[in-house]
N, C-alpha and C positions, 0 to 999 in steps of 0.2 A: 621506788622501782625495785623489782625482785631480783633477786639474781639471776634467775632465768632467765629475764629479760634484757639483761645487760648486753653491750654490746663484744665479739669476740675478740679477744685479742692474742691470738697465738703465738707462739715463740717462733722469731723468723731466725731463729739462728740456733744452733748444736754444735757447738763449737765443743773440741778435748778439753783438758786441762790445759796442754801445750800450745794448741791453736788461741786460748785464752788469754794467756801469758805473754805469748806474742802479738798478739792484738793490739794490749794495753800498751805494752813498751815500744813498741813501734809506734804508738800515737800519745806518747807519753805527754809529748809538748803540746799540740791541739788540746790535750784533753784539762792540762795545766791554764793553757788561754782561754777555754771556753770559761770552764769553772771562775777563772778569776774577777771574772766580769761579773759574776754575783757580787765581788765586792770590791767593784770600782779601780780593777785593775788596769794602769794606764800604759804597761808598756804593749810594743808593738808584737806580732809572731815573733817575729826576728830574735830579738830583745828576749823574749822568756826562751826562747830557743837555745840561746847566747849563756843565758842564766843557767841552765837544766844542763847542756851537753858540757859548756865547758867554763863552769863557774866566773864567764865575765859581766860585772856590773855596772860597767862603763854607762854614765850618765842615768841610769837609773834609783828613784829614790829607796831608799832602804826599806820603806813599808812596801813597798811592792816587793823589792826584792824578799823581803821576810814572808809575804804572800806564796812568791812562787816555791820557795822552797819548802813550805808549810804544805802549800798542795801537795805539789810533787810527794814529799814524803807519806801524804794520805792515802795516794793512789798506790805508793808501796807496801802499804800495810794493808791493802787490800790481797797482796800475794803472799804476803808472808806470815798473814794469822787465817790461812782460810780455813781451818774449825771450827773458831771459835763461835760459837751463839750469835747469832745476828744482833740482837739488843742489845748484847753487851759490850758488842764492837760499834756499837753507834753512841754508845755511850762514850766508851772511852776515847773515839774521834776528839770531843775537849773534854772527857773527865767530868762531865756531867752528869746526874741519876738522875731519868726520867722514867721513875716509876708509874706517872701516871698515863702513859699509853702503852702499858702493859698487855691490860685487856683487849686493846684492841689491835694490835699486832698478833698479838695470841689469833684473836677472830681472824683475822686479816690470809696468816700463813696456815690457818686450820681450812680455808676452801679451798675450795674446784675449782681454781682456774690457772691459768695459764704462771708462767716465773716472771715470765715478762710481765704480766700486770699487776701482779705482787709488788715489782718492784714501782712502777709506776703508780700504784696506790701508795704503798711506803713513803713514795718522796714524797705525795702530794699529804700524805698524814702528816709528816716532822712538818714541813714548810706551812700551813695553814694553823699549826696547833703552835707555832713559833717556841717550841721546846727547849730551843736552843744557844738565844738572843740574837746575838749578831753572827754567829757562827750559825746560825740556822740552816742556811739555802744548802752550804758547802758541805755540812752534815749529812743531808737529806740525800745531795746528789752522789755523796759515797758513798751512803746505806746501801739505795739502789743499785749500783752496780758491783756490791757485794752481793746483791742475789745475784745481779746478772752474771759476773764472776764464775761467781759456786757450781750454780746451772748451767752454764755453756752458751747463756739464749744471747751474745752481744756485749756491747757496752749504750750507757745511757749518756748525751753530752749534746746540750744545746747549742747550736751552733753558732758564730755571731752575727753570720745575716739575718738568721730568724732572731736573735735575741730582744728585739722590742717588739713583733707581735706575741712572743712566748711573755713575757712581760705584761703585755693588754692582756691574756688571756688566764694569766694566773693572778690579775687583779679583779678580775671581773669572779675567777672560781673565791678569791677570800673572801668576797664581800655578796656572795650567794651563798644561801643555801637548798637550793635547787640541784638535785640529783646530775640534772643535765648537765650544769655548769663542770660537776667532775668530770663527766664525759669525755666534754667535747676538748679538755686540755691533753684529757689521757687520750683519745684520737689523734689530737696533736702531736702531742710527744712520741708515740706509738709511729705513724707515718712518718717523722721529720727528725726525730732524734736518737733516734736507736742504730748502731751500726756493727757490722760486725765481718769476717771472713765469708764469701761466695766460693762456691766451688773452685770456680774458675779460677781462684787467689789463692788458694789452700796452700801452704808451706811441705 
């Protein structure tokens, strides 16, 4: 399928820098809970809530607690390096060099289209090309929202109602290679996982 023929996906959000900034830290914990659950994170809201505002770890195991705060700190360097080169900040998420999707990130941020599907292409590049072993997913999903960041279009975070058909659906995109199959995840994603400041909310 051509590009032309793709389907559109505009940026639903224009958010400042400030409104940006805001956004994130304001759902700092939601966005720590979603994430975690790529990698088998067992406490409850409450609990990473508990962890993140006020360092308690009551009843919680240490690899999760070593989770949340591993997140959390990703989602901060997301504000606090925001010039630096997008590769090289996906890199350094764990200090890994993946030179080999160079090219195609090059390709990727060199078209016409919208930040928001950059970034929803980005995640679904790292996450399919498993770049990144077991740190993969959590990689993938801070890349993207360092474009969404930069650009103002939202943040990207799977929610955990939808988190097992998001699941069906980015098993079903691995193990195609049918044009569609990207598609219909980045549809997905696009309609159900993207959020951001409404007028109406504006600070």
């Amino acid at each position: 399928m051509s590009e032309e023929k793709r389907p559109n996906f505009p940026d639903k959000y224009h958010l400042s820098r400030k409104e940006s900034v805001y956004l994130l830290k304001k759902n700092i914990v939601e966005l720590v809970y979603n994430a975690g659950k790529f990698e088998g994170l067992n406490t409850t809201l409450l609990q990473t809530e508990e962890i993140i505002k006020y360092n308690r770890t009551n009843n919680v195991a240490l690899d999760d607690v070593l989770t949340i705060v591993n997140l959390k700190r990703g989602f901060e360097m997301l504000l606090n390096d925001a010039q630096k080169p997008l590769l090289e900040k996906s890199k350094r998420f764990n200090r890994v060099i993946a030179a080999e999707i160079g090219d195609q990130y090059d390709n990727l941020m060199d078209q016409n289209i919208s930040e928001t599907e950059k970034a929803l292409r980005f995640f679904l590049l790292i996450t399919k090309n498993q770049i990144y072993g077991e740190d993969n997913q959590r990689t993938a999903l801070l890349s993207a929202n360092r474009i969404m960041i930069r650009n103002g279009t939202g943040l990207l975070s799977i929610p955990e109602s939808l988190f097992e058909e998001f699941n069906k659906r980015l098993s079903m995109y691995y193990n195609s290679r049918q044009t569609t199959a990207e598609l219909e995840i980045s549809a997905f994603m696009y309609d159900y996982c993207i959020f951001g400041i409404n007028y109406s909310q504006k600070i």
